[in-house]
C-alpha positions as a Markdown table, in Angstrom:
| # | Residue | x | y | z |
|---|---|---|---|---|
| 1 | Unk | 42.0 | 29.7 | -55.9 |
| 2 | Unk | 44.3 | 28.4 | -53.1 |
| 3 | Unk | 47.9 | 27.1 | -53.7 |
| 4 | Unk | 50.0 | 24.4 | -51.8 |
| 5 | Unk | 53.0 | 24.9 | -50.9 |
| 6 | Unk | 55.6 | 22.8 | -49.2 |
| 7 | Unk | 57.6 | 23.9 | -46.6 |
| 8 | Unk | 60.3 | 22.3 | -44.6 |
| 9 | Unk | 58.1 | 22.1 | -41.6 |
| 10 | Unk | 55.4 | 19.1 | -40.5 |
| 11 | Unk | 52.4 | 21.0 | -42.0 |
| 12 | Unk | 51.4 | 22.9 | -45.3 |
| 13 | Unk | 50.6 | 26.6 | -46.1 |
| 14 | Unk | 47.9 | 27.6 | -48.0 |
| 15 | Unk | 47.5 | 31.0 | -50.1 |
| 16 | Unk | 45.4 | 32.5 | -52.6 |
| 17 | Unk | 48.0 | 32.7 | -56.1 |
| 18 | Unk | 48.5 | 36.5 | -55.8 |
| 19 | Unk | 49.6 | 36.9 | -52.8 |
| 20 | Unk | 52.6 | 34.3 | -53.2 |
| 21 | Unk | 55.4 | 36.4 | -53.1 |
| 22 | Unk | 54.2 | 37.9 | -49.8 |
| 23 | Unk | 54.0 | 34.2 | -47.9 |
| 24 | Unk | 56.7 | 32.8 | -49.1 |
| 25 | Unk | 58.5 | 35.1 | -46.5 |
| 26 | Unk | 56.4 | 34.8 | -44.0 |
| 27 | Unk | 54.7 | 31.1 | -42.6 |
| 28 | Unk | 57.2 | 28.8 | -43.8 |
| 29 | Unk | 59.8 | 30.5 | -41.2 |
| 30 | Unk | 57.1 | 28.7 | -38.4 |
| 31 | Unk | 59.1 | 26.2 | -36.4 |
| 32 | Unk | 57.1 | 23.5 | -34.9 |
| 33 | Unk | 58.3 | 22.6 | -31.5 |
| 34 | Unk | 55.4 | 20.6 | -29.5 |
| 35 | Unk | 53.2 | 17.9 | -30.0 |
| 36 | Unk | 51.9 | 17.4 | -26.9 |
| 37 | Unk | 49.2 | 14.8 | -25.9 |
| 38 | Unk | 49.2 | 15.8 | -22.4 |
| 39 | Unk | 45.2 | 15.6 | -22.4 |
| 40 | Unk | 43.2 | 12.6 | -22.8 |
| 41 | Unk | 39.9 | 14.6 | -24.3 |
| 42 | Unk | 39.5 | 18.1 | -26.3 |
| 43 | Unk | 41.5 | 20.9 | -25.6 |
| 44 | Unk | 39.6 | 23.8 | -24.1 |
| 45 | Unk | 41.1 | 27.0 | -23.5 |
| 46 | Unk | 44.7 | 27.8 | -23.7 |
| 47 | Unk | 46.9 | 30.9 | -22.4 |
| 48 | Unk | 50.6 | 31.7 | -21.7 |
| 49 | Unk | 51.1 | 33.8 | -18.5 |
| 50 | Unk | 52.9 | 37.6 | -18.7 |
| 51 | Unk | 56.5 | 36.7 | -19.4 |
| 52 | Unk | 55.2 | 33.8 | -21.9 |
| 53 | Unk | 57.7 | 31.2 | -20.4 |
| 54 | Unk | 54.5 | 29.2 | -19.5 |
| 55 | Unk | 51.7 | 27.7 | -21.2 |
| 56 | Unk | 48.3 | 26.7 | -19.3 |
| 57 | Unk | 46.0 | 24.2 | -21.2 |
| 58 | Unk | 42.9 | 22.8 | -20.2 |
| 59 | Unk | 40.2 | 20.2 | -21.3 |
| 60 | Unk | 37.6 | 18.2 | -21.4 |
| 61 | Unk | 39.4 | 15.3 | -19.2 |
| 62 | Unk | 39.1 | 17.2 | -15.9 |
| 63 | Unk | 43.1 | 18.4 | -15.6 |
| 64 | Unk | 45.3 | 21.6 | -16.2 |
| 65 | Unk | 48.9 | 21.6 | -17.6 |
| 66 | Unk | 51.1 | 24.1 | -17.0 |
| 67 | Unk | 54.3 | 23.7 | -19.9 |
| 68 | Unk | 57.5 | 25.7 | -20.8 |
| 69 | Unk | 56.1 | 27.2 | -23.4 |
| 70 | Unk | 60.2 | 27.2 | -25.2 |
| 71 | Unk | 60.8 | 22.8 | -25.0 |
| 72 | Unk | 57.4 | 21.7 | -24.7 |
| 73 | Unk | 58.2 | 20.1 | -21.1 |
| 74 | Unk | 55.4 | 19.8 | -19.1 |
| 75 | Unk | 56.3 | 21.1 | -15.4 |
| 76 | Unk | 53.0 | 19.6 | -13.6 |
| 77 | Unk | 49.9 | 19.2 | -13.1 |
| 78 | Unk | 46.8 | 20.8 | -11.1 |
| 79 | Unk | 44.5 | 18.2 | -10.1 |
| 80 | Unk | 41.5 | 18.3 | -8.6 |
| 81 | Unk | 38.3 | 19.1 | -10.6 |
| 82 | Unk | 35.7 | 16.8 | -11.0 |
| 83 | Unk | 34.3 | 17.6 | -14.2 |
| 84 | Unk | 35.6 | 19.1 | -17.8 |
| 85 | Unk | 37.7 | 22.7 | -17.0 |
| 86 | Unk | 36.3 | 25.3 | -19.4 |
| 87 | Unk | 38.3 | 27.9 | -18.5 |
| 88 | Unk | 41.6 | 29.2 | -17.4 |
| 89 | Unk | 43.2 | 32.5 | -16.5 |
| 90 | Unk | 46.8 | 33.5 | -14.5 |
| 91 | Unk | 47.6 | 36.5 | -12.9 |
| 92 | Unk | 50.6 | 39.0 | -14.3 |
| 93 | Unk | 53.0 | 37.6 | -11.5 |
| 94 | Unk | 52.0 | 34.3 | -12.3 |
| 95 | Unk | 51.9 | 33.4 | -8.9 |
| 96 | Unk | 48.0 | 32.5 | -9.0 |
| 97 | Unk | 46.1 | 30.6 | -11.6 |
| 98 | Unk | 42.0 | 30.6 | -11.6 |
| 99 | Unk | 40.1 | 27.6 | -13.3 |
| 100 | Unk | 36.8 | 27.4 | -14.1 |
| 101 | Unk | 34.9 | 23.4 | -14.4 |
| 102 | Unk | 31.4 | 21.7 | -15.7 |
| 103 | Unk | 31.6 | 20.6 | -11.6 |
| 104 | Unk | 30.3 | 24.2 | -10.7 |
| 105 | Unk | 33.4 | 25.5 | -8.8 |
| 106 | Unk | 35.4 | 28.3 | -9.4 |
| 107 | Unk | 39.2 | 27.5 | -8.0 |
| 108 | Unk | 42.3 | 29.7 | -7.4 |
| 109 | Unk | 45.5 | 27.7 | -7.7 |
| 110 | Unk | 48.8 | 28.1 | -6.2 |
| 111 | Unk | 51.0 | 28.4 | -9.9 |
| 112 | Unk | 54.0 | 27.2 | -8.4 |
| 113 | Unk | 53.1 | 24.1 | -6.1 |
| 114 | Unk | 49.8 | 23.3 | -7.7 |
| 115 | Unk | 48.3 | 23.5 | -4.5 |
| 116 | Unk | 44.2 | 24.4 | -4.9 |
| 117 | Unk | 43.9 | 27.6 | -2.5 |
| 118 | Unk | 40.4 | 28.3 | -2.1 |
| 119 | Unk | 37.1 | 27.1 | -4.4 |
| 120 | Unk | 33.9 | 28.3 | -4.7 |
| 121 | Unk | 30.9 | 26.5 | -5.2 |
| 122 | Unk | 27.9 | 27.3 | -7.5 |
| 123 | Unk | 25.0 | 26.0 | -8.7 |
| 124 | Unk | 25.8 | 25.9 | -12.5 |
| 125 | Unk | 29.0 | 24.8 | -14.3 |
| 126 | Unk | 31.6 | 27.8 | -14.6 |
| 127 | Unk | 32.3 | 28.9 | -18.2 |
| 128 | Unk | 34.8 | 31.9 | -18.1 |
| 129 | Unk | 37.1 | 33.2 | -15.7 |
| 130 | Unk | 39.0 | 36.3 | -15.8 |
| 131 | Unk | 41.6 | 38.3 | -14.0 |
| 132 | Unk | 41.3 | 42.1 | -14.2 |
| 133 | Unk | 44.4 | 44.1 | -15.3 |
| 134 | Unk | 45.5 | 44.3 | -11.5 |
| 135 | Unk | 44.4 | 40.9 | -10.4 |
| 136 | Unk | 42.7 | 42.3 | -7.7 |
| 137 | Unk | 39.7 | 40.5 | -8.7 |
| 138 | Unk | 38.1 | 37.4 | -10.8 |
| 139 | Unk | 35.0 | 37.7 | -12.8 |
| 140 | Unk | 33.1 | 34.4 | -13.9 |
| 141 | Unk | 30.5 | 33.0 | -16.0 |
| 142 | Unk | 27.9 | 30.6 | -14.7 |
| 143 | Unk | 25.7 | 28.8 | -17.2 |
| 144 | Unk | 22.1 | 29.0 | -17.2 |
| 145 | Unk | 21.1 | 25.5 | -16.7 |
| 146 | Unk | 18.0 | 23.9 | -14.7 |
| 147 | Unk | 16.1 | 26.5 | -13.8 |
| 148 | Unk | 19.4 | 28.8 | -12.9 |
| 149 | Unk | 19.5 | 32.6 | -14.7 |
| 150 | Unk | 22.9 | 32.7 | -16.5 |
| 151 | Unk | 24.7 | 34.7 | -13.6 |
| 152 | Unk | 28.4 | 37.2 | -14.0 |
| 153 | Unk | 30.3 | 37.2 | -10.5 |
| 154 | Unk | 33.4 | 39.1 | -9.5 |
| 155 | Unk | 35.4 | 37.9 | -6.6 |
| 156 | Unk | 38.0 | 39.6 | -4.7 |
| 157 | Unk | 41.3 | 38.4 | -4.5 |
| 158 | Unk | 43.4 | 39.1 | -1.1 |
| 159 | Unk | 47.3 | 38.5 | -2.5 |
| 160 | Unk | 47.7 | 38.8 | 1.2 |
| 161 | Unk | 49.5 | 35.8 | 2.9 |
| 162 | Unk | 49.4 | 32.4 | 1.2 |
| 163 | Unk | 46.1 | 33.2 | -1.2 |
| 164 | Unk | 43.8 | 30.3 | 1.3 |
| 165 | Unk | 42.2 | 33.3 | 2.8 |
| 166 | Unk | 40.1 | 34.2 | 0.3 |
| 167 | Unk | 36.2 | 35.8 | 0.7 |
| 168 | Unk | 33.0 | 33.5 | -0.1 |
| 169 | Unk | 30.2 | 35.9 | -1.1 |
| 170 | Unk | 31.1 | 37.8 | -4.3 |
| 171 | Unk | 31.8 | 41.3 | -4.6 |
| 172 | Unk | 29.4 | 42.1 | -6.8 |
| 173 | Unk | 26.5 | 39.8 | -8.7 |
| 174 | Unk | 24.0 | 39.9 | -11.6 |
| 175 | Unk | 22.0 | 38.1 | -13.8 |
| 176 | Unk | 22.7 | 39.7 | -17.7 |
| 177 | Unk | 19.4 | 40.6 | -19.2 |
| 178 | Unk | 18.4 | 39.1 | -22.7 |
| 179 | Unk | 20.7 | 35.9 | -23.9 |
| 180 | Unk | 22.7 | 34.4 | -21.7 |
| 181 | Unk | 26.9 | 35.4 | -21.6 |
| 182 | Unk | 29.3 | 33.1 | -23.0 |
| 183 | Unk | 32.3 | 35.1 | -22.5 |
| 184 | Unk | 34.0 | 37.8 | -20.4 |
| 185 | Unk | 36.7 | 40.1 | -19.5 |
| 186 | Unk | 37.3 | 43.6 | -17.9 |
| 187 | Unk | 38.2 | 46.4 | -19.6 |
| 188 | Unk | 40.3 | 49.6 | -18.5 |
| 189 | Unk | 37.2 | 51.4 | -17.7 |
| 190 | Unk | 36.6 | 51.3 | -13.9 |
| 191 | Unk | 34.0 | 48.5 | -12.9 |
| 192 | Unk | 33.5 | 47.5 | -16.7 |
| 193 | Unk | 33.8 | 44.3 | -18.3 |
| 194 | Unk | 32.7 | 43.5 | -21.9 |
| 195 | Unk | 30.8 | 40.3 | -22.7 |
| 196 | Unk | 29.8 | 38.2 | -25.5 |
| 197 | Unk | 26.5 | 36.5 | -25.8 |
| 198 | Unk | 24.9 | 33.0 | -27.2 |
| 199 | Unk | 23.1 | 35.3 | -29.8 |
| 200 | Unk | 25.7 | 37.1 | -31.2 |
| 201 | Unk | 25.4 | 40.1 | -28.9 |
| 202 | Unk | 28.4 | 42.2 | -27.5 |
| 203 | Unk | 27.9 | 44.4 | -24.3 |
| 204 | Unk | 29.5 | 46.3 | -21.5 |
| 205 | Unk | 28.3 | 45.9 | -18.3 |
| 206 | Unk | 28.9 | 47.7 | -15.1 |
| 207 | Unk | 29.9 | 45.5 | -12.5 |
| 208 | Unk | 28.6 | 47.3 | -9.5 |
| 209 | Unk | 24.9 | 47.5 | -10.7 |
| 210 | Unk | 24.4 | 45.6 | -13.3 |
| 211 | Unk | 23.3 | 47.7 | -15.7 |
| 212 | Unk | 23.9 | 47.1 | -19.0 |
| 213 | Unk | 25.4 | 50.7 | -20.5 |
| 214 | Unk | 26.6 | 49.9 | -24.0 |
| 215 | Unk | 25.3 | 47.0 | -26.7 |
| 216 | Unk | 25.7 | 45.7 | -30.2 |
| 217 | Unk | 23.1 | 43.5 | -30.5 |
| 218 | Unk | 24.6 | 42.6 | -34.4 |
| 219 | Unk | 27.8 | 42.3 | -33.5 |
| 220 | Unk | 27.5 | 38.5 | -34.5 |
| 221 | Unk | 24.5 | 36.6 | -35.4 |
| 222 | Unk | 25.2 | 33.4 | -33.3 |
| 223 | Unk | 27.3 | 32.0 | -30.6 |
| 224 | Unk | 30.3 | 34.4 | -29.5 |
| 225 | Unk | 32.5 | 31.9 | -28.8 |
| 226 | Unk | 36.0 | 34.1 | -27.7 |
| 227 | Unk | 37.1 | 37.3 | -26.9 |
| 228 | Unk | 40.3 | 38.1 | -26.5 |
| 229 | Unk | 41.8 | 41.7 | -25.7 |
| 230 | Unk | 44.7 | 44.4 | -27.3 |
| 231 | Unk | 47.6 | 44.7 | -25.0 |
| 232 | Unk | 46.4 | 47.9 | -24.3 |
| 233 | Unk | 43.0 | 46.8 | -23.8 |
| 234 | Unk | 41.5 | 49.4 | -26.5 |
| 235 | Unk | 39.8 | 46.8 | -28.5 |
| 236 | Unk | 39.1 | 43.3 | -28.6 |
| 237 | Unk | 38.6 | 40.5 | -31.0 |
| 238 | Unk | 35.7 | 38.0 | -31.2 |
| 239 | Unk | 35.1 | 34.9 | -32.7 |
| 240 | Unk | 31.9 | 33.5 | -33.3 |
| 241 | Unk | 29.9 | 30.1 | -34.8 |
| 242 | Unk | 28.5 | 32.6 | -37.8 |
| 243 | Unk | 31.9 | 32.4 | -39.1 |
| 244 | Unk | 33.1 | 35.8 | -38.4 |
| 245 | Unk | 35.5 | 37.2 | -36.4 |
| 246 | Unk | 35.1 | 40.7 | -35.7 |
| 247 | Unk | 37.4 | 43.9 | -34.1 |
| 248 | Unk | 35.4 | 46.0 | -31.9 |
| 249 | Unk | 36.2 | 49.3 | -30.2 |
| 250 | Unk | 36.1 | 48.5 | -26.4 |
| 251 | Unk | 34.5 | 51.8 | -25.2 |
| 252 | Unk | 31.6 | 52.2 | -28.2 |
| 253 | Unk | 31.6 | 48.5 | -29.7 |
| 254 | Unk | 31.9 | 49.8 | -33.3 |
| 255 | Unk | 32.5 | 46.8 | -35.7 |
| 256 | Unk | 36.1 | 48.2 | -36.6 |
| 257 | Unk | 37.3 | 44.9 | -38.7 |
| 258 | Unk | 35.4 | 41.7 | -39.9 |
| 259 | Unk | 36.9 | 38.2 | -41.0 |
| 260 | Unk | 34.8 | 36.2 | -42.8 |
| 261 | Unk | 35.7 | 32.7 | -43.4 |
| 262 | Unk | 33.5 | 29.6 | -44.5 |
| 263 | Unk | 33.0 | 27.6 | -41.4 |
| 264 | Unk | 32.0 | 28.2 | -37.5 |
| 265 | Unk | 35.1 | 29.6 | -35.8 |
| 266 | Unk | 36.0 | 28.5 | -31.9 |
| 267 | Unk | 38.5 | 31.2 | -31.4 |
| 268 | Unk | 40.5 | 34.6 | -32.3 |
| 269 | Unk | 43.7 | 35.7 | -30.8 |
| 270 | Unk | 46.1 | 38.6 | -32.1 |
| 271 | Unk | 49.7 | 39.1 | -33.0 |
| 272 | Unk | 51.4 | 41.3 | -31.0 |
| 273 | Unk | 54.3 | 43.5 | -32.6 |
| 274 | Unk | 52.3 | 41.8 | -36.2 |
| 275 | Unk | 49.2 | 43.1 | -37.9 |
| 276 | Unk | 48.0 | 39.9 | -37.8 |
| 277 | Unk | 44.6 | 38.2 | -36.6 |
| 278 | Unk | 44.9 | 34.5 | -35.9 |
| 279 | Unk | 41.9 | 32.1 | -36.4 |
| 280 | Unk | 40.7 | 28.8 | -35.7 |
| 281 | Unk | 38.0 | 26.8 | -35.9 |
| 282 | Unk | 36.5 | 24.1 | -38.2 |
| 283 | Unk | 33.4 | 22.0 | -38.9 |
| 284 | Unk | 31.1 | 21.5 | -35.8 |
| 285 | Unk | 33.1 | 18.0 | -34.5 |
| 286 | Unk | 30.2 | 15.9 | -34.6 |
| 287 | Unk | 31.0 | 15.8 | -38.4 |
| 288 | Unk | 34.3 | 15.4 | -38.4 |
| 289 | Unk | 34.3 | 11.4 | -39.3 |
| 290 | Unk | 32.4 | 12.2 | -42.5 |
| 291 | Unk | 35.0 | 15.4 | -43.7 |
| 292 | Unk | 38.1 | 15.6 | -45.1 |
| 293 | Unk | 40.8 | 17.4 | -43.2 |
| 294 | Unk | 40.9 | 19.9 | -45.8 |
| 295 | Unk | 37.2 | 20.5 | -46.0 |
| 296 | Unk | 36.9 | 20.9 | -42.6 |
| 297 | Unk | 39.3 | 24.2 | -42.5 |
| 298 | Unk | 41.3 | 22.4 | -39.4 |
| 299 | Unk | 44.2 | 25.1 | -39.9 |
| 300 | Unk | 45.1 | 28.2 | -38.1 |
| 301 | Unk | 44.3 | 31.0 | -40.2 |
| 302 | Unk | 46.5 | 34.0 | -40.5 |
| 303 | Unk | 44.4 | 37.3 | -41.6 |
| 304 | Unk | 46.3 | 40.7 | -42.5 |
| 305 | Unk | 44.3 | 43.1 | -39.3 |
| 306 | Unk | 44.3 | 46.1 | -41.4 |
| 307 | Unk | 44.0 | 44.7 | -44.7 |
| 308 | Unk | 41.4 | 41.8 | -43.7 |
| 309 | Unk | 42.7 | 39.2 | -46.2 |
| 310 | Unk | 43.8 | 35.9 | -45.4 |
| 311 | Unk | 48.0 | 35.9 | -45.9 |
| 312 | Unk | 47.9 | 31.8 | -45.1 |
| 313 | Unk | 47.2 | 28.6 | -42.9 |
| 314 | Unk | 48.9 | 26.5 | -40.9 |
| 315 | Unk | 47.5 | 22.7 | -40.7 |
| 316 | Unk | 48.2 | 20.4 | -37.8 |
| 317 | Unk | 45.2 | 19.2 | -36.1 |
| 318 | Unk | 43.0 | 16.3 | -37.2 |
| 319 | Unk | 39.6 | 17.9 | -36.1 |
| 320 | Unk | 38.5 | 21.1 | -34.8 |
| 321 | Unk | 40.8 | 23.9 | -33.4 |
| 322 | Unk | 38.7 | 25.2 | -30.0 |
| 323 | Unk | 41.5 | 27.3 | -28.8 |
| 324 | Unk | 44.5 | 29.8 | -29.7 |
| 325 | Unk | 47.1 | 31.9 | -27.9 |
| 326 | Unk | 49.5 | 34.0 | -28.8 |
| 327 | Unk | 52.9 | 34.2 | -27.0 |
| 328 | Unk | 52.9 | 37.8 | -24.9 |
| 329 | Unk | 56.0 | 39.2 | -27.2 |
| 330 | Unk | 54.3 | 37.7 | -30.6 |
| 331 | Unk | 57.3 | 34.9 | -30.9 |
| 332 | Unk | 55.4 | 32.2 | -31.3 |
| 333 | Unk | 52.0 | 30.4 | -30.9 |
| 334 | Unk | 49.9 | 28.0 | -29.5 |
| 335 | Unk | 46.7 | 25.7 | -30.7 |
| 336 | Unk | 44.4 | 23.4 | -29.0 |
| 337 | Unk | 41.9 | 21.1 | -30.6 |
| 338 | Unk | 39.3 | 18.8 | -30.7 |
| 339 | Unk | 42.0 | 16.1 | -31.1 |
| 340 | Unk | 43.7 | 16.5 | -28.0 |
| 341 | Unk | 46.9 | 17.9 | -28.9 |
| 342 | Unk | 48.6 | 21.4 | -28.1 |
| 343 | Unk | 50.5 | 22.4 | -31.3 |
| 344 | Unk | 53.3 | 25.3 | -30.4 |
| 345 | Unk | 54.8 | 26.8 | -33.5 |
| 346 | Unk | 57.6 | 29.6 | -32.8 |
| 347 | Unk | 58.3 | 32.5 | -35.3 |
| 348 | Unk | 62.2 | 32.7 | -36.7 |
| 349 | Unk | 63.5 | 36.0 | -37.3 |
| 350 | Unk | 62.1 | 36.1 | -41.1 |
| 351 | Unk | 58.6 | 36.3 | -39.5 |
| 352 | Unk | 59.0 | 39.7 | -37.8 |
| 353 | Unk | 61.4 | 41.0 | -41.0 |
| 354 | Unk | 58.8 | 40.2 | -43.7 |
| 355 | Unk | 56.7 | 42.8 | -45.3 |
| 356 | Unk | 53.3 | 41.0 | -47.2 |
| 357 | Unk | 51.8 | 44.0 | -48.4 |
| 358 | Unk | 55.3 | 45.5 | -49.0 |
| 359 | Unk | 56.7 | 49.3 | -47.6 |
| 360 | Unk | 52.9 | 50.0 | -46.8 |
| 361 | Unk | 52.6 | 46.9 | -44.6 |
| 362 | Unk | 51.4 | 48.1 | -40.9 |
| 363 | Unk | 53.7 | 47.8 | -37.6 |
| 364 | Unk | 51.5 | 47.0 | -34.9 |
């Protein structure tokens, strides 16, 4: 059984009646900073750049926002796409931005002027972009659409100059055998990245060939629908439309930790310096008229990573969340839905002090 409980904040946290104690140090220290309807349609994919400072959003209305991730300002704009953006990434010196769009071009982005430097063409929307640990190079997702093979590129970047002089052909280019990939990133291993897959499947892939040298074809029995990486790029977590989220070793893919909540899930982020698992998600929005915002599960979930029990929610958003990200040093938060609205909640002190599980509680 769940119980309510108020906090001084706009939202409410939910939490199953024994673990009470443990919350009440820990959620309702959340501050809620930004409400931002900077975005005209549903929020797509969020992420903060190295030092955290900044906040990227992007959506379905065809622009990018770039906010100080501390007031909620918004510093600008990159215009420019013709179609929904799907995908965002920045580079560790946040000096370049790459942007994925439903109007098949892959762009690389000047952060600070908002000048588009190069773009790519393709014959498919782009659906995930990715900087390597480096940011020597870009992988991307192309959907598989009209007669086009699902296709995984990886670009090189020359940080040479201004960033306009950029190659055409890619580096390196494959179709993925079996379903098609949904999401992307590289891993430490050289010319690796890991993938997930519109039927539930996990994989690495080496870059240079091709060839597909590790699977877990059970790692989720539908739609992966994010992966997001450990700062030290050991493991990874993924979310997926089965309702799981799911830990995974990088190098051998070994289910390590599952989450198992009651509706399809849009996205998994984790807390860094916490041992906490972040999810979001809700029922598909096509339903959303005829549900309740409780029975949709629009919150942000909070999951102990070790213990894999669910320490509380955060509510917020009036329909589905698609995206999360978590600040770089774990100090706060940020959510994008199906509403339109980035929500950015900040962690006070209490937050990193508590202890849910008590003296045994994990340090990250």
């Amino acid at each position: 059984m769940l119980q309510e409980y108020k906090t001084s904040c706009l939202f409410t946290v939910f939490l199953e009646t024994d673990s009470a104690a443990r919350l009440v140090s820990f959620l309702p220290f959340l501050k809620f900073l930004l409400k931002s309807a900077g975005h005209e349609r549903s929020l797509t994919q969020l992420k903060f750049n190295a030092e955290g400072d900044l906040l990227i959003s992007c959506s379905k209305d065809h622009v990018i926002n770039v906010w100080y991730s501390h007031n909620g300002e918004r510093l600008g704009t990159y215009d420019g796409n013709n179609g929904t953006v799907w995908t965002v990434d920045i580079d560790s010196e946040s000096r370049f931005l790459v942007s994925g769009s439903a109007d098949n071009t892959l762009r690389l982005w000047n952060v600070a002027t908002g000048k588009c430097l190069y773009t790519w063409e393709f014959p498919t929307a782009v659906k995930r972009v990715a900087f390597n640990e480096d940011d020597t190079k870009v992988v991307c997702i192309t959907e598989q659409r009209m007669g086009y093979q699902c296709a995984i590129r990886v670009f090189d970047i020359n940080r040479e100059g201004d960033g306009t002089n950029q190659s055409e052909e890619p580096l390196y280019f494959f179709n993925p055998i079996g379903s098609k990939a949904t999401v992307c990133a590289f891993t430490l291993m050289k010319d690796i990245i890991i993938t997930g897959h519109e039927s539930g499947k996990v994989a690495l892939f080496n870059v240079k060939t091709g060839e597909e040298i590790e699977n877990n074809e059970r790692a989720h029995s539908d739609h992966v629908t994010d992966l997001q990486l450990s700062k030290d790029r050991t493991y990874c977590v993924t979310s997926s439309k089965d309702k799981l989220a799911r830990i995974h070793d990088i190098k051998t893919l070994m289910v390590i930790k599952t989450y198992t909540t009651e509706t399809p899930l849009n996205s998994a982020a984790l807390a860094p310096t916490r041992p906490y698992v972040l999810l979001g998600g809700g029922q598909e929005a096509m339903n959303v008229t005829t549900t309740s915002i409780r029975q949709g599960k629009f919150e942000t979930r909070f999951w102990h990573k070790v213990y894999e029990e669910e320490v509380g929610r955060v509510k917020g958003h009036f329909g589905p969340i698609n995206t999360i990200a978590v600040h770089p040093a774990g100090t706060c938060y940020a959510s994008g839905g199906e509403d339109g609205f980035v929500r950015v909640h900040h962690f006070d002190d209490s937050y990193f002090k508590a202890q849910p599980y008590g003296a045994v509680d994990i340090e990250d």
